[in-house]
BAKOL-706489 format. One record per atom (N, C-alpha, C, O, CB): residue number from 1; residue in one letter; atom name; y, x, z. Coordinates in nm, 2 decimals, padded with zeros to 4 digits. Last residue first. Glycine has a CB too. Layout:
(balum NUM; 'A'; 'CA'; (Y; X; Z))
...
This chain:
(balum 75; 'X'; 'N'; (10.02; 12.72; 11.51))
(balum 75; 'X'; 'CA'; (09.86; 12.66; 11.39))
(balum 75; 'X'; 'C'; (09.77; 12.55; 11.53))
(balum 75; 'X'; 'O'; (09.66; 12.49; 11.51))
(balum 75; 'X'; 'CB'; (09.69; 12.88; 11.31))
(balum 74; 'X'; 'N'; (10.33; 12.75; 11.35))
(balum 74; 'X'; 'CA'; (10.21; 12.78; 11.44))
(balum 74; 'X'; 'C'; (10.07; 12.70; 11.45))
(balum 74; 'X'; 'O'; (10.04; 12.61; 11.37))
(balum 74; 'X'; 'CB'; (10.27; 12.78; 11.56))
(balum 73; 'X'; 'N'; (10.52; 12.74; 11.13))
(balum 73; 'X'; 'CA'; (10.47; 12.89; 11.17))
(balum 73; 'X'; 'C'; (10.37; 12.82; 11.32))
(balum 73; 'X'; 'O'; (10.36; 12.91; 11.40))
(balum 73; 'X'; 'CB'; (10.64; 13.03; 11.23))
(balum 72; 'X'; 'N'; (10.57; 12.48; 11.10))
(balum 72; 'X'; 'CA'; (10.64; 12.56; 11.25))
(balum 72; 'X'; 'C'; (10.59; 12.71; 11.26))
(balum 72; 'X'; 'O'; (10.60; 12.79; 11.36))
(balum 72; 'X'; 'CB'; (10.57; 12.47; 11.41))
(balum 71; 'X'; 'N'; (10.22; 12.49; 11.11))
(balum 71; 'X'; 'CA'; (10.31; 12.43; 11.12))
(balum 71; 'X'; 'C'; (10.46; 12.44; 11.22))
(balum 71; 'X'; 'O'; (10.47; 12.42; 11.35))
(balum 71; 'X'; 'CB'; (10.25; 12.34; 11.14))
(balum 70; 'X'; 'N'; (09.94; 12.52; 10.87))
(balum 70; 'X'; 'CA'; (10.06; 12.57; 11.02))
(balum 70; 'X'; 'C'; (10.13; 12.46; 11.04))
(balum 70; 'X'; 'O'; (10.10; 12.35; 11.00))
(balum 70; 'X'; 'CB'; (10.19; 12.72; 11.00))
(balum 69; 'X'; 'N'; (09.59; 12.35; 10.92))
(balum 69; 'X'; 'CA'; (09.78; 12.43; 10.86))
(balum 69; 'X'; 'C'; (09.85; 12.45; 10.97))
(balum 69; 'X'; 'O'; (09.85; 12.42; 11.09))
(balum 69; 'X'; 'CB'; (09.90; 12.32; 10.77))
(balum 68; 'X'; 'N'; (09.27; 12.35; 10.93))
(balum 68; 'X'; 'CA'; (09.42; 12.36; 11.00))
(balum 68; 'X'; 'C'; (09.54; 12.42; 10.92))
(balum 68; 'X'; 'O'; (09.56; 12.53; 10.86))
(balum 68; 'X'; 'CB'; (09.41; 12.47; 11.12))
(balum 67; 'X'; 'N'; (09.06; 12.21; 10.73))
(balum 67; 'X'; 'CA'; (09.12; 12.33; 10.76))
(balum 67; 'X'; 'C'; (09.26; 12.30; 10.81))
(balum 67; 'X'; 'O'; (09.35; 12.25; 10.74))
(balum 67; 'X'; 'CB'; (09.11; 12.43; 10.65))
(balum 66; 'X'; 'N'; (08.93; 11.83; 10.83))
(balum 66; 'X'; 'CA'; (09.00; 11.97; 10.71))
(balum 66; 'X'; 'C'; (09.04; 12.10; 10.78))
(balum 66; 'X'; 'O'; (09.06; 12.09; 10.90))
(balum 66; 'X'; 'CB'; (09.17; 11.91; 10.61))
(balum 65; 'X'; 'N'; (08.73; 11.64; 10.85))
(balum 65; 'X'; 'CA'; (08.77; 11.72; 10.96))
(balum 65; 'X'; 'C'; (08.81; 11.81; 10.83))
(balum 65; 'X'; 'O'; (08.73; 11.85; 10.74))
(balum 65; 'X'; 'CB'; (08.65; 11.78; 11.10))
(balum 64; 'X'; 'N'; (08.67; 11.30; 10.94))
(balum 64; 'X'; 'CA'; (08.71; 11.36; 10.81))
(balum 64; 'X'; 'C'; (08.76; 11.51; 10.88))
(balum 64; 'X'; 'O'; (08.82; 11.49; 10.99))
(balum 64; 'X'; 'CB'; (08.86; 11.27; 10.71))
(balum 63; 'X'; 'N'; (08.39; 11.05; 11.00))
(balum 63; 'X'; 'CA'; (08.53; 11.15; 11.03))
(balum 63; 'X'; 'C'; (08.49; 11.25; 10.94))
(balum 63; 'X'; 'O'; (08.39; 11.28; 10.89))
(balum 63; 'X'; 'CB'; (08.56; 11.21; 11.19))
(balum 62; 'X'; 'N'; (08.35; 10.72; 10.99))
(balum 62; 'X'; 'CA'; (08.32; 10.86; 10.92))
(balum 62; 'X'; 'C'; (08.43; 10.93; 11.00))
(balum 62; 'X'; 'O'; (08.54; 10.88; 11.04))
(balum 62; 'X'; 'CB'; (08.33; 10.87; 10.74))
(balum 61; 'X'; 'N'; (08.36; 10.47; 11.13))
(balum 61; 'X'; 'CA'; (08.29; 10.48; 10.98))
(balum 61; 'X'; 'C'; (08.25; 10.64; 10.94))
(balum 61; 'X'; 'O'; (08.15; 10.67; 10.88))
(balum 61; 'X'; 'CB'; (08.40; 10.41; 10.84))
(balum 60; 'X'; 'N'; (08.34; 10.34; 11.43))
(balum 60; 'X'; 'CA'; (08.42; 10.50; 11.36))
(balum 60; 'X'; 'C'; (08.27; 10.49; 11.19))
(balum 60; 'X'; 'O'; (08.15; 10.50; 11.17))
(balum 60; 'X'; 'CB'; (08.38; 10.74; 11.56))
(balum 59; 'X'; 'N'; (08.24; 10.16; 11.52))
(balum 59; 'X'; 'CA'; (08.36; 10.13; 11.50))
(balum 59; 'X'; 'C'; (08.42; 10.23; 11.48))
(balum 59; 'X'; 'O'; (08.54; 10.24; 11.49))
(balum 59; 'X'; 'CB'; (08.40; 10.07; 11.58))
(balum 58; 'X'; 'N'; (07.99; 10.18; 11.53))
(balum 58; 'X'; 'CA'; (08.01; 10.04; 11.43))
(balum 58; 'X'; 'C'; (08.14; 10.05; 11.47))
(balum 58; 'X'; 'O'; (08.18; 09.94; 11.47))
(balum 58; 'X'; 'CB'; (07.91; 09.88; 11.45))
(balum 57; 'X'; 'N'; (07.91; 10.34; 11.67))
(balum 57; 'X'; 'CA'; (07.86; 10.38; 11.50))
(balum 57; 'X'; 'C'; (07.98; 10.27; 11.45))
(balum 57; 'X'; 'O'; (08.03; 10.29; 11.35))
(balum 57; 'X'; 'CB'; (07.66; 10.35; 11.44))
(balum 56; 'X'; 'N'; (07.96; 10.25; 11.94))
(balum 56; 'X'; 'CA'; (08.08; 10.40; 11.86))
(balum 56; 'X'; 'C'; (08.03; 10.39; 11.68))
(balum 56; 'X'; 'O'; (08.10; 10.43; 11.59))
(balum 56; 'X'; 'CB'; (08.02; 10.63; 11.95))
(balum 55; 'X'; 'N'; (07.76; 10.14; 12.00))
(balum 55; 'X'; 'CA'; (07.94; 10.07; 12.00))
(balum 55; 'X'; 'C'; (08.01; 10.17; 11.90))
(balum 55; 'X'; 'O'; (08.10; 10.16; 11.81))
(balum 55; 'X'; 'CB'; (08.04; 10.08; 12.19))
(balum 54; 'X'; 'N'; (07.56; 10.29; 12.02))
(balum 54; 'X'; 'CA'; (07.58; 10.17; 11.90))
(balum 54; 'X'; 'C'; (07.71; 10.15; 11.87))
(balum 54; 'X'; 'O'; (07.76; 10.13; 11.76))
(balum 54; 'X'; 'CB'; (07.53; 10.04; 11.93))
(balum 53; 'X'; 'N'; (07.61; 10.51; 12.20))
(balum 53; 'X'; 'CA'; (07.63; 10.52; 12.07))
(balum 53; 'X'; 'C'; (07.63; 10.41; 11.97))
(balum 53; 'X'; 'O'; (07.68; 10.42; 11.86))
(balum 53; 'X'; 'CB'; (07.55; 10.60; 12.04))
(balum 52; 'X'; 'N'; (07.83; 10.30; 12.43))
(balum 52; 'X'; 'CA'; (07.74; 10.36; 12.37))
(balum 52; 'X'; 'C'; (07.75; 10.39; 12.27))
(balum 52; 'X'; 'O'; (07.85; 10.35; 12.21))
(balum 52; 'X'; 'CB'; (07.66; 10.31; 12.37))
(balum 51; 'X'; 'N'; (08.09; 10.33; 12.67))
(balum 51; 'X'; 'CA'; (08.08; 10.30; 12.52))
(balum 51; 'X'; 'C'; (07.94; 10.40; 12.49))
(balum 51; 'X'; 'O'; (07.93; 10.52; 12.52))
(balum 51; 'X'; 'CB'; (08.25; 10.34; 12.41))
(balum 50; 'X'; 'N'; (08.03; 10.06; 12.89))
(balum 50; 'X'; 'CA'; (08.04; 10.12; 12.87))
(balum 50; 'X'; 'C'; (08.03; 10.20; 12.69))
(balum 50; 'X'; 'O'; (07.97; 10.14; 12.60))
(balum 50; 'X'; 'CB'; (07.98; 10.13; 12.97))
(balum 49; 'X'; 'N'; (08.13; 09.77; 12.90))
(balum 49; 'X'; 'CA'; (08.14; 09.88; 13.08))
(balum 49; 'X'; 'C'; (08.14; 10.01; 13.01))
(balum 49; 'X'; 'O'; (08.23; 10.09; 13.04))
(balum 49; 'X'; 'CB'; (07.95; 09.88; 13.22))
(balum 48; 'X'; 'N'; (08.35; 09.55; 12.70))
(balum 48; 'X'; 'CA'; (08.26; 09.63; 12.77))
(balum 48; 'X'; 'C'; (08.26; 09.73; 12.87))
(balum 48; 'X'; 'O'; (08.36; 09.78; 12.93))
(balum 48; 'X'; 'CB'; (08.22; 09.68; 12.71))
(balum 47; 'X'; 'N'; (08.49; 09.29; 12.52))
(balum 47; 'X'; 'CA'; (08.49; 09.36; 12.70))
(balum 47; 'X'; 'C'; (08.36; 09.41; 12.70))
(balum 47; 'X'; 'O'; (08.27; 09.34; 12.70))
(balum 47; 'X'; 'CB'; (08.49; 09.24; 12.85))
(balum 46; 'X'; 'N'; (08.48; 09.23; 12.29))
(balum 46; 'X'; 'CA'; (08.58; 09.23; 12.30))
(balum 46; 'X'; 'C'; (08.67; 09.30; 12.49))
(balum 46; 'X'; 'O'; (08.78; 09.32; 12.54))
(balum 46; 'X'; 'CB'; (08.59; 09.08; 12.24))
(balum 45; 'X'; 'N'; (08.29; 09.23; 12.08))
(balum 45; 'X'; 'CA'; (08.30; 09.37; 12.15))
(balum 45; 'X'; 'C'; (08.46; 09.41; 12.23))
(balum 45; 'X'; 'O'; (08.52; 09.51; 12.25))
(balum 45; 'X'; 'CB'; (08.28; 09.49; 12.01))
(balum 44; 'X'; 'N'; (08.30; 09.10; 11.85))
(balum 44; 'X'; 'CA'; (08.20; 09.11; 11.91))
(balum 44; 'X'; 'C'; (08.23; 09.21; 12.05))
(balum 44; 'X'; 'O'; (08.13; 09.25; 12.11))
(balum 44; 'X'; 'CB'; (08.10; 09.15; 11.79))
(balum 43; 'X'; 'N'; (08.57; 09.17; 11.77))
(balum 43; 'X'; 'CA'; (08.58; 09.03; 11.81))
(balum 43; 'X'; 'C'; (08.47; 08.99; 11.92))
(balum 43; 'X'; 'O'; (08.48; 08.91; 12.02))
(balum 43; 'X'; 'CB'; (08.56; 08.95; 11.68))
(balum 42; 'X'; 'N'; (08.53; 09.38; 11.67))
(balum 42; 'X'; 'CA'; (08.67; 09.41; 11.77))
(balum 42; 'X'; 'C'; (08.61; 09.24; 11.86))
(balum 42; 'X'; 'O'; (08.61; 09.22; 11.99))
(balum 42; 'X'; 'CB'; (08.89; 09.39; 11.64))
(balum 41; 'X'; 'N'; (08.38; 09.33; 11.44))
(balum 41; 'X'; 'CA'; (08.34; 09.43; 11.54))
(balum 41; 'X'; 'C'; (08.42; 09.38; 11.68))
(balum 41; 'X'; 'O'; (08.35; 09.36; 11.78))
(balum 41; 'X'; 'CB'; (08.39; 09.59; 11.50))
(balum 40; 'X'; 'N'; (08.58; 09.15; 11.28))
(balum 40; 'X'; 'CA'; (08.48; 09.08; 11.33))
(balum 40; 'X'; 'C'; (08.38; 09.22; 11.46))
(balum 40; 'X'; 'O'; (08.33; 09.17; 11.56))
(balum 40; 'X'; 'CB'; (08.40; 09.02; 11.17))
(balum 39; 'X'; 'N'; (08.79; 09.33; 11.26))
(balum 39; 'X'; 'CA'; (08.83; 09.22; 11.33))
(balum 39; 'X'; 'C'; (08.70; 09.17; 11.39))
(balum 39; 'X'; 'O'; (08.68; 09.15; 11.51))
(balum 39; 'X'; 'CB'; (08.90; 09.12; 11.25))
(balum 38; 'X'; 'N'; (08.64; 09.51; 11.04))
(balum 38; 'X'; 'CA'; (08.71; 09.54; 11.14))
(balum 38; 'X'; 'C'; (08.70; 09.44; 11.27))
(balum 38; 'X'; 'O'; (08.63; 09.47; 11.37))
(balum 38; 'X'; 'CB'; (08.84; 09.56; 11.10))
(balum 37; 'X'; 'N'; (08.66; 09.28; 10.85))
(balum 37; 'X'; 'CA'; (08.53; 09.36; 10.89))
(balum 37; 'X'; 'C'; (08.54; 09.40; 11.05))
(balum 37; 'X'; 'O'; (08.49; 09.35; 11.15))
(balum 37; 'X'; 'CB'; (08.51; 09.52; 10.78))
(balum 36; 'X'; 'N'; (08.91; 09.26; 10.79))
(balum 36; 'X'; 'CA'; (08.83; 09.15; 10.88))
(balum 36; 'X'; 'C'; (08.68; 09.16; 10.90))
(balum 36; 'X'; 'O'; (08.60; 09.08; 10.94))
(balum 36; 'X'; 'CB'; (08.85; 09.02; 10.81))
(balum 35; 'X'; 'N'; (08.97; 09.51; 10.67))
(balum 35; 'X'; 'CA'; (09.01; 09.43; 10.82))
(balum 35; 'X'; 'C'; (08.97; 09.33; 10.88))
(balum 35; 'X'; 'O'; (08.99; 09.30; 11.00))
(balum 35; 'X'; 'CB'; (09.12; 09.40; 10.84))
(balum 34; 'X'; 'N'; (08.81; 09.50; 10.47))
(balum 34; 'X'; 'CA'; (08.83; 09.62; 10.56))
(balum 34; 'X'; 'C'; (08.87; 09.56; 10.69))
(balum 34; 'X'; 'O'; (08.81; 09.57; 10.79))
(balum 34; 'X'; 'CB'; (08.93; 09.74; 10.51))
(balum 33; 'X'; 'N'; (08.95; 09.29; 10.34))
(balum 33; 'X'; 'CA'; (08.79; 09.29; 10.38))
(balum 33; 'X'; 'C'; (08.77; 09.38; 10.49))
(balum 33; 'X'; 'O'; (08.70; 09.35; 10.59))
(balum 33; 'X'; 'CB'; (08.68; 09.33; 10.26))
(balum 32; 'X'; 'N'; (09.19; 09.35; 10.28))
(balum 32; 'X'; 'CA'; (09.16; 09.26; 10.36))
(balum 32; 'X'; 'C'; (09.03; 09.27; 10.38))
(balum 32; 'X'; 'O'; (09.02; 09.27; 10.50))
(balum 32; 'X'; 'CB'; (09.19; 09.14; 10.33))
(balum 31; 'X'; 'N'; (09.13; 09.59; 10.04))
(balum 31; 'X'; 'CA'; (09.20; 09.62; 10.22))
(balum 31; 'X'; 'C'; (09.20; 09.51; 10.35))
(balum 31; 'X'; 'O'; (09.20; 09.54; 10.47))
(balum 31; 'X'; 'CB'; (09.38; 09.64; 10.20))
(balum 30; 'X'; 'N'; (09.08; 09.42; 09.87))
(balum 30; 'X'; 'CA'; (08.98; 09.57; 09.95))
(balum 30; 'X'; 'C'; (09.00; 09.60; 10.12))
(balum 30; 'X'; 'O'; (08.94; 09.62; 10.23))
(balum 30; 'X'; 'CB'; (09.06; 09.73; 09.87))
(balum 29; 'X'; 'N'; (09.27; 09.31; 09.82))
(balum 29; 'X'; 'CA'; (09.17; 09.28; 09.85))
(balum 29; 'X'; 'C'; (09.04; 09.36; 09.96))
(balum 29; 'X'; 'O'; (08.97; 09.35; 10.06))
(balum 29; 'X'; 'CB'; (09.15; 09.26; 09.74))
(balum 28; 'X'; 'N'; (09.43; 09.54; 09.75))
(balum 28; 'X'; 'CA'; (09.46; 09.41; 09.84))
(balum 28; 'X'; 'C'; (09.36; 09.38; 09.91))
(balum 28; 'X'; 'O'; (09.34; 09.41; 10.03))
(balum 28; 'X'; 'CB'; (09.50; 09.29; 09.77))
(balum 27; 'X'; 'N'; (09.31; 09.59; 09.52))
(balum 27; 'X'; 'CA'; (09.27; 09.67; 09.65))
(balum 27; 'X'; 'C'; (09.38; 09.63; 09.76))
(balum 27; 'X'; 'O'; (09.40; 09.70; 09.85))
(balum 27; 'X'; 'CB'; (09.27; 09.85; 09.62))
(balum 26; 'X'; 'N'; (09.34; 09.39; 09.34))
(balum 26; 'X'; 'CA'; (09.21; 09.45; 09.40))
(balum 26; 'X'; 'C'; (09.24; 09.57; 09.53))
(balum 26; 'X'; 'O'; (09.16; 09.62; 09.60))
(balum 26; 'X'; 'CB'; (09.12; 09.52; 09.25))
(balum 25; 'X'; 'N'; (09.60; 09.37; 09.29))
(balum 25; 'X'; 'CA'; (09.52; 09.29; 09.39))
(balum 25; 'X'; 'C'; (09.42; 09.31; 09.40))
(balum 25; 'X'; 'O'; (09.37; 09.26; 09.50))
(balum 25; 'X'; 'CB'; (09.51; 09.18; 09.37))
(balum 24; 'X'; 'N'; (09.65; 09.57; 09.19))
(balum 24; 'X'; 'CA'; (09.75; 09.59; 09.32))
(balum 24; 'X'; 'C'; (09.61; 09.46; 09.37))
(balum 24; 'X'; 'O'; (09.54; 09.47; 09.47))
(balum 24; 'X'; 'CB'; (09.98; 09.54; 09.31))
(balum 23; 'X'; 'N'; (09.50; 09.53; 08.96))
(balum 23; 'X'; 'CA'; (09.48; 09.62; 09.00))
(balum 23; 'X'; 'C'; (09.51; 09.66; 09.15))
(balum 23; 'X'; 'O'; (09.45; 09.74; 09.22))
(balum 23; 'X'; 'CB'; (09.51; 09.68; 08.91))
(balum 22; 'X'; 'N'; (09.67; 09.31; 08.89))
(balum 22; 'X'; 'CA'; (09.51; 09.32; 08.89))
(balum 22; 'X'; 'C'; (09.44; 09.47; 08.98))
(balum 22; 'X'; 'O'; (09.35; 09.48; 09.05))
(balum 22; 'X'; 'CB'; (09.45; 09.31; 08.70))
(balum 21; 'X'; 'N'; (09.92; 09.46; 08.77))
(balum 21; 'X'; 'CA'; (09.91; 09.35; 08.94))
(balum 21; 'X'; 'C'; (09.77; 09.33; 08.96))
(balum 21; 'X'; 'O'; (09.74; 09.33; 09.08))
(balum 21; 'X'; 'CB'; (09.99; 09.16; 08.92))
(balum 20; 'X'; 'N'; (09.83; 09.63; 08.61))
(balum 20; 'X'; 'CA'; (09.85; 09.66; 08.72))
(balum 20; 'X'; 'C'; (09.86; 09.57; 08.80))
(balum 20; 'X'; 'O'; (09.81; 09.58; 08.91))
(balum 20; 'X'; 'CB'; (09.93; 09.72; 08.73))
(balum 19; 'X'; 'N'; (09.73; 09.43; 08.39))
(balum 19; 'X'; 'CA'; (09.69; 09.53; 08.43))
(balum 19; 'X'; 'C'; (09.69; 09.55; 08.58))
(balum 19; 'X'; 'O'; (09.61; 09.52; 08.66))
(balum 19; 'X'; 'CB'; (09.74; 09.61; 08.35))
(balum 18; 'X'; 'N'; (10.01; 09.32; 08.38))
(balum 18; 'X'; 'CA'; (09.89; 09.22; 08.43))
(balum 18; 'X'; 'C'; (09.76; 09.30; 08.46))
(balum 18; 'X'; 'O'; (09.68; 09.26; 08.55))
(balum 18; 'X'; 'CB'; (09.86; 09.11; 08.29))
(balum 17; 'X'; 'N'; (10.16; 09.52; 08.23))
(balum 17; 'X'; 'CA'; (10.17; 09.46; 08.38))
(balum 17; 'X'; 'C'; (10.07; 09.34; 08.43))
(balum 17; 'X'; 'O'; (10.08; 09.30; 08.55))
(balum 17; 'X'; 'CB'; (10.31; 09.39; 08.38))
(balum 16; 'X'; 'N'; (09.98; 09.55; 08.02))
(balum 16; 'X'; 'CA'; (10.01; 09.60; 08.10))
(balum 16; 'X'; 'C'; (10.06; 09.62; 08.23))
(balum 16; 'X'; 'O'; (10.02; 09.70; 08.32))
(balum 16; 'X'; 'CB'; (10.03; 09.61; 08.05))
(balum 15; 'X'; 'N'; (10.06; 09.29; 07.87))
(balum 15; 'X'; 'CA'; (09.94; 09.30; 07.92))
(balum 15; 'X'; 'C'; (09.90; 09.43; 08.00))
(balum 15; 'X'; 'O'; (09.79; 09.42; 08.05))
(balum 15; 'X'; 'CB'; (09.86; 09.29; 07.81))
(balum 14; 'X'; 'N'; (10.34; 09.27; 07.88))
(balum 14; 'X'; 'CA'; (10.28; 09.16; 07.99))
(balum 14; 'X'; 'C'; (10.14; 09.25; 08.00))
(balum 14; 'X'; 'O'; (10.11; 09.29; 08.11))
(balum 14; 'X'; 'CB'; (10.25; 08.97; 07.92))
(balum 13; 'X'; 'N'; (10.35; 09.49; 07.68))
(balum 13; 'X'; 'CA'; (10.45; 09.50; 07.79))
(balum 13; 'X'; 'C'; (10.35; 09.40; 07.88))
(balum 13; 'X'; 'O'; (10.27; 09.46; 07.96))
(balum 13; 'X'; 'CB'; (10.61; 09.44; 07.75))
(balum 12; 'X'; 'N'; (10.21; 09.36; 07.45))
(balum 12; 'X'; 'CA'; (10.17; 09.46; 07.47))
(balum 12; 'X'; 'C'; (10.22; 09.50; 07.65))
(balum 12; 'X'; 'O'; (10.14; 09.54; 07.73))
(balum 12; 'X'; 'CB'; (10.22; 09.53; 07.34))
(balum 11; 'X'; 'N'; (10.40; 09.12; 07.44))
(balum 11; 'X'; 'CA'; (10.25; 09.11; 07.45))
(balum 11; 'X'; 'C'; (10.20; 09.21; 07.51))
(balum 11; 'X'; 'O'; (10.13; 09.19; 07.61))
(balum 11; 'X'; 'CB'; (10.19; 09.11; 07.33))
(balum 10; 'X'; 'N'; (10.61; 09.25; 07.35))
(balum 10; 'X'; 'CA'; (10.61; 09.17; 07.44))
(balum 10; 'X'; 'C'; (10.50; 09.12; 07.49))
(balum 10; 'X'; 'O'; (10.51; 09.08; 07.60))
(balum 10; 'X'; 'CB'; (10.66; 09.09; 07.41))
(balum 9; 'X'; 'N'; (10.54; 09.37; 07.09))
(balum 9; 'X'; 'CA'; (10.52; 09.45; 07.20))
(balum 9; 'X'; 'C'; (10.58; 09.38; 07.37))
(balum 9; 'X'; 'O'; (10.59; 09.45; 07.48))
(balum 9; 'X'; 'CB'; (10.59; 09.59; 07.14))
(balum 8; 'X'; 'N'; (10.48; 09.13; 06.96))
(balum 8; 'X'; 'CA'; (10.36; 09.18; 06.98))
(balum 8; 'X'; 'C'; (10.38; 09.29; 07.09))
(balum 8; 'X'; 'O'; (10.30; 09.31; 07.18))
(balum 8; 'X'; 'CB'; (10.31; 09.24; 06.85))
(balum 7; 'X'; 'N'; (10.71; 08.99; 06.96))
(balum 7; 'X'; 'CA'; (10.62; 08.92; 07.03))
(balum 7; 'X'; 'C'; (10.53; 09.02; 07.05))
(balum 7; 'X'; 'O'; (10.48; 09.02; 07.17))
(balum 7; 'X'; 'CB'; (10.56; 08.81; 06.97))
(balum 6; 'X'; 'N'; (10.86; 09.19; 06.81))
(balum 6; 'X'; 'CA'; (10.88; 09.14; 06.95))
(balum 6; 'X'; 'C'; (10.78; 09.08; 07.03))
(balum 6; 'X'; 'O'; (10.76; 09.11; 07.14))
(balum 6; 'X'; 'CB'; (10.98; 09.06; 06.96))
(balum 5; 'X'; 'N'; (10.71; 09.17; 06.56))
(balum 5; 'X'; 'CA'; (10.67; 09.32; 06.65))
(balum 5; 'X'; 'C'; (10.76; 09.29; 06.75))
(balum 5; 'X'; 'O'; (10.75; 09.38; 06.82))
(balum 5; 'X'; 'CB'; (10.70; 09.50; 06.58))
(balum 4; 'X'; 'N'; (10.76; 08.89; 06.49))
(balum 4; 'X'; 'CA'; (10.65; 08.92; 06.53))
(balum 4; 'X'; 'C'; (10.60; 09.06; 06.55))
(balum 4; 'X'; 'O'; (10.48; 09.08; 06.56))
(balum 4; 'X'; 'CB'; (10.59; 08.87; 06.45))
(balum 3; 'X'; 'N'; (11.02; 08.91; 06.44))
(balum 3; 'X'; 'CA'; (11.00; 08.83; 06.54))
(balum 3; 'X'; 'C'; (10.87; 08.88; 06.59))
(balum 3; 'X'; 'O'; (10.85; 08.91; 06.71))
(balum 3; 'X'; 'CB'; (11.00; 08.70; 06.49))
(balum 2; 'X'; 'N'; (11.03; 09.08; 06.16))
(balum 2; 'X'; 'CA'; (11.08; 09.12; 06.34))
(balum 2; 'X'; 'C'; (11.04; 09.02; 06.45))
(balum 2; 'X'; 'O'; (11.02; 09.07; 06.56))
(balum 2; 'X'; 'CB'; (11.26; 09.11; 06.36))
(balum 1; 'X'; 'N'; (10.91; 08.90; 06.03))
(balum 1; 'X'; 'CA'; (10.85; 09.03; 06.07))
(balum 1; 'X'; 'C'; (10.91; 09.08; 06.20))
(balum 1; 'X'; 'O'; (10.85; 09.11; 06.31))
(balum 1; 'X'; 'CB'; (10.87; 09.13; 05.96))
């Protein structure tokens, strides 16, 4: 009996950490694709004269614009 609520919450422990490393590798993952997304723009686009709006869509995804904080008391 004891043996077997060690195994079980030894079980319980792995499957939890197996959880999370799955989880660290998915957005590992995530994060490589993002950059070789990236890379592949950078790669196409590696000398130009001038920046058009095409150039600019395909290398700003979104901007994020929040309400100012201080800082220092000054804003």
């Amino acid at each position: 009996m004891e043996f077997s609520a060690d195994y079980e919450a030894e079980q319980k422990e792995l499957k939890e950490k197996a959880a999370v490393l799955q989880g660290e590798l998915s957005r590992t993952l995530e994060a490589t694709a993002n950059a070789e997304k990236f890379m592949k723009v950078v790669r196409k686009y590696t000398s130009f004269e001038e920046l058009t709006p095409t150039l600019l869509r395909e290398f700003v995804e979104k901007i994020v614009i929040h309400e100012s904080k201080a800082l220092d008391g000054k804003r």
